[in-house]
C-alpha positions, 0 to 999 in steps of 0.5 A: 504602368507601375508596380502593383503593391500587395500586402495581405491580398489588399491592392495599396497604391500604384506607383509612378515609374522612372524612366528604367522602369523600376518604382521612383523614388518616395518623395521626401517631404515630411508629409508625404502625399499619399498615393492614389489608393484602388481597392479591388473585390475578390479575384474570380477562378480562371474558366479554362479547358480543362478547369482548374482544380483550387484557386486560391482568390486574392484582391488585385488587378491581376495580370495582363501582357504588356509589350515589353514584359518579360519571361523569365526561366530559373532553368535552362530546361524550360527555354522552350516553354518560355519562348513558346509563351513569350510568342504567344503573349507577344512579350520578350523572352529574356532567358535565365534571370534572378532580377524582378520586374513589373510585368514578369511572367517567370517559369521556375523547376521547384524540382519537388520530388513530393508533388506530382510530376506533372502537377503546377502552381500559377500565382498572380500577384503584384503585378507579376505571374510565377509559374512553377511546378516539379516537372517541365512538363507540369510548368508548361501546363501552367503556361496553358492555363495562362494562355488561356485566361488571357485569350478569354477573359484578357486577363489572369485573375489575381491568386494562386492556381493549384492544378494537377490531371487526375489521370496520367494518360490522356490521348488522341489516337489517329487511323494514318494507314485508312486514311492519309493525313498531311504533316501539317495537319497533323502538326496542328493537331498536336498543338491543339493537344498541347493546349488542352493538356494532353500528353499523347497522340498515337499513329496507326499506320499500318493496317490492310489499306495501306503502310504510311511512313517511310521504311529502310528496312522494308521500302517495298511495303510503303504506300504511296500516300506516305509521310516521310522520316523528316516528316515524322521527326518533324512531328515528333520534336514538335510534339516532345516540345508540348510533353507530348508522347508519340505512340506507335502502332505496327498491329499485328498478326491482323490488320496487315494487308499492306504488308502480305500485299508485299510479301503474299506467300506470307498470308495466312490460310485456311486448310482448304487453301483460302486466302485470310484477309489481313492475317498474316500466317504466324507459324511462319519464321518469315513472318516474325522477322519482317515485322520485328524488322519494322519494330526495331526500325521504328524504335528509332524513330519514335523516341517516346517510351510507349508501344502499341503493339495491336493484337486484335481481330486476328482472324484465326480466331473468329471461326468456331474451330481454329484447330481444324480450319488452319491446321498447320497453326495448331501443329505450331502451336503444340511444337511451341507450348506441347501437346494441349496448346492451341492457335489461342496460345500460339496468338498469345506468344505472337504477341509476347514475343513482339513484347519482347521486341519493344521492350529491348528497346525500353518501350512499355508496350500495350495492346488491344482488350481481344488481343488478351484471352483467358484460360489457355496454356500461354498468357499474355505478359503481365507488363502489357498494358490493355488498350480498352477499345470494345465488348463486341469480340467472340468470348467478350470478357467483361472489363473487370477481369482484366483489371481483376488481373492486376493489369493496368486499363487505357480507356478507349470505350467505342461507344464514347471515344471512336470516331468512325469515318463513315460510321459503318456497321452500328458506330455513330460519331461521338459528341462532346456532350455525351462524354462530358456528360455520361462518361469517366475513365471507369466507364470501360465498356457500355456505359457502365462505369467498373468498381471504383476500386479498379480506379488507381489501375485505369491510367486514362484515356484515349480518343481515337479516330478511325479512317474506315470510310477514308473519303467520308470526310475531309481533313477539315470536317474531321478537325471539326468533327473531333473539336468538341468531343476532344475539349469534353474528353480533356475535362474528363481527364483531367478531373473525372468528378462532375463538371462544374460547368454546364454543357451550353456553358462549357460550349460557350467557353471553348467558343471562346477560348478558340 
């Protein structure tokens, strides 16, 4: 195959090539023979998932992977995407290189401090593909989208891809506490992220059902079923080579059965002695330091900069007199925050001392909307992100007064984005037509999107599955049942404005992408 010349976005000729792959020789006679000439329309945008934001059209062949081909890095830093790319197109990976060759697909840093970090350019022309952004992670985007033409259409169109997400958190969250998964699962769901560019995936694993990732500090709380440290470095390294951030989540002070399950003297009760459910008794010193024993455990594990730290449904808090139904916690809470304080407060400094905890270890941390409460004498830290889930909780507060605080939203609206083993209580399984075509970011709550003035303080969003009725479904039918609405989400992510595509054809596309 020869070199495609490109002048002005024109096609002019193919020439032959020598042995070593480089263009022959112009014969010399005084009246060359022109070259075969081809002309070609107009190049026609890439269809991917998520789409593209601007492509630049220009006249060519465009590009396909020729065995032999070439990817080529100008920085040490993206050899993992090059050889990731190069297995996946079947072509050479040949590291760091400054020659060009027919057929060269090059990853290169432009390390401009401008643009936006995760922002790429892919261009197609003279038979080559560059792919270039700020960032690494921008770069392997751009890889995605290669990949994606390619396993579409078997082609990437000639011209120039411009491409940036709209939002800088676009995640899946997975219930591993209710419902054990297997590693490998796991591992092939990051890939799948990967590929639709997101950059997330969190881990719930402690809840009242079980405790799912190996413990030093704290082994006896451990559940059988569990995945193992190797196994979590495993996904963890897996999931950094695809720019993707591993959220932990440890929730507390509800949704703790597995530890109390341990440690029972350390259960919340009422004061006629009952035993609370998943609530772990936070006016005991014990309490704090087991859990900060797991925080600062699993700080080592989880390398990534993010912490959730749950704060919902403590269970204190869901009768009509906490004061008087758990009485020893109010006398805390008074000794702590003085004489007006309530078990309102004293659940607020739980969680901002936990804050604490992750924060030493330079973890942005984010909790649960009902985990945050108005009024009162104890607020919640300003640095805690809102991990928008539901409007359902006693003394709901509508979206907007979180963001009017000046708080920064992750979206995880249950009515779009909970998929509910078993669909218990009034959950129904999300579909990807109902997100593609009735949900944005701003639409926190309901289906009612917030002032788009809140925009800016909405980082993104995030899936997430919930293990409520763990055997409801089978590993595979939840793979099968999340493939949709995950595409759908990633559209929205990534471009929150209307899809150009419609919904039969947006499906028919991700049929086809695989």
């Amino acid at each position: 195959m020869g070199a495609v010349v490109v002048a002005s976005g024109v096609g002019l000729g193919l020439w032959a090539s020598g042995d070593d792959g480089a263009p022959a020789a112009a014969p010399s006679s005084p009246t060359p023979t022109p070259s075969p000439t081809r002309s070609y329309p107009l190049s026609e945008a890439p269809r991917t998932i998520p789409a593209v934001l601007e492509h630049t059209a220009e006249r060519g062949p465009g590009w396909r992977p020729v065995p032999g081909h070439r990817v080529v890095v100008s920085d040490p830093a993206l050899a993992d995407e090059g050889r990731l790319t190069a297995r996946e197109l079947g072509l050479t990976y040949a590291g760091e290189k400054d020659d060009e060759r027919p057929g060269d697909v090059r990853l290169e840093l432009n390390r401009d401090s401008g643009a936006a970090p995760e922002s790429y350019t892919l261009t197609v022309r003279g038979g080559r593909v560059t792919v270039s952004g700020p960032g690494e992670a921008g770069v392997f985007y751009g890889t995605r989208t290669l990949k994606q033409e390619i396993r579409g259409a078997g082609a990437a169109p000639e011209g120039v891809v411009r491409d940036e997400p709209a939002k800088p958190r676009r995640g899946m969250m997975l219930d591993i506490a209710r419902k054990h998964y297997d590693a490998g699962w796991i591992e092939d769901r990051v890939r799948e992220l990967g590929d639709l560019k997101y950059n997330e995936i969190g881990l719930h694993f402690s809840d009242d059902q079980g405790f799912r990732i190996a413990s030093d500090s704290h082994p006896e709380i451990v559940s059988e079923d569990h995945l193992t440290k190797a196994q979590v470095r495993k996904i963890v390294e897996l999931a950094e080579s695809r720019h993707i951030t591993v959220v932990p989540e440890i929730d507390s002070p509800g949704h703790l059965g597995a530890v109390i399950d341990a440690h029972p003297d350390l259960q919340l009760r009422t004061a006629n002695g009952e035993a609370v459910r998943g609530a772990i008794d936070i006016a005991n010193p014990e309490s704090a330091r087991i859990v900060d024993d797991l925080l600062d455990e699993y700080a080592g594990l989880f390398p990534g900069d993010r912490w959730h730290l749950g704060g919902d449904e403590y269970q204190a808090l869901v009768v009509p007199d906490p004061e008087a139904t758990f009485p020893e916690l109010a006398t805390a809470a008074r000794e702590k925050y003085g004489s007006g304080a309530t078990v309102e407060d004293l659940t607020t400094g739980w969680l901002n001392d936990r804050a604490a905890t992750v924060r030493a270890h330079d973890r942005v941390p984010r909790a649960w909307n009902d985990g945050f409460f108005s009024g009162g004498s104890v607020q919640a830290d300003e640095d805690i992100r809102v991990a928008y889930w539901t409007g359902k909780e006693i003394g709901a507060r509508k979206p907007a007064e979180y963001l009017a605080e000046g708080r920064e939203v992750i979206n995880y609206n249950d009515e779009f984005l909970y998929y509910v083993l078993g669909e218990p209580l009034t959950f129904v399984y999300p579909t990807g037509e109902r997100i593609y075509e009735q949900w944005t970011p701003r639409v926190l709550r309901g289906t009612e999107p917030v002032p788009a003035r809140y925009d800016r303080q909405i980082l993104g969003g995030s899936f997430a599955i919930w293990g409520d009725l763990p055997r409801s479904q089978t590993q595979e039918e939840v793979a099968a049942g999340i493939r949709m609405p995950l595409r759908a989400l990633a559209q929205k992510l990534w471009d929150a404005g209307e899809p150009t595509l419609s919904w039969a054809e947006f499906r028919t596309l991700a049929g086809r992408l695989g």
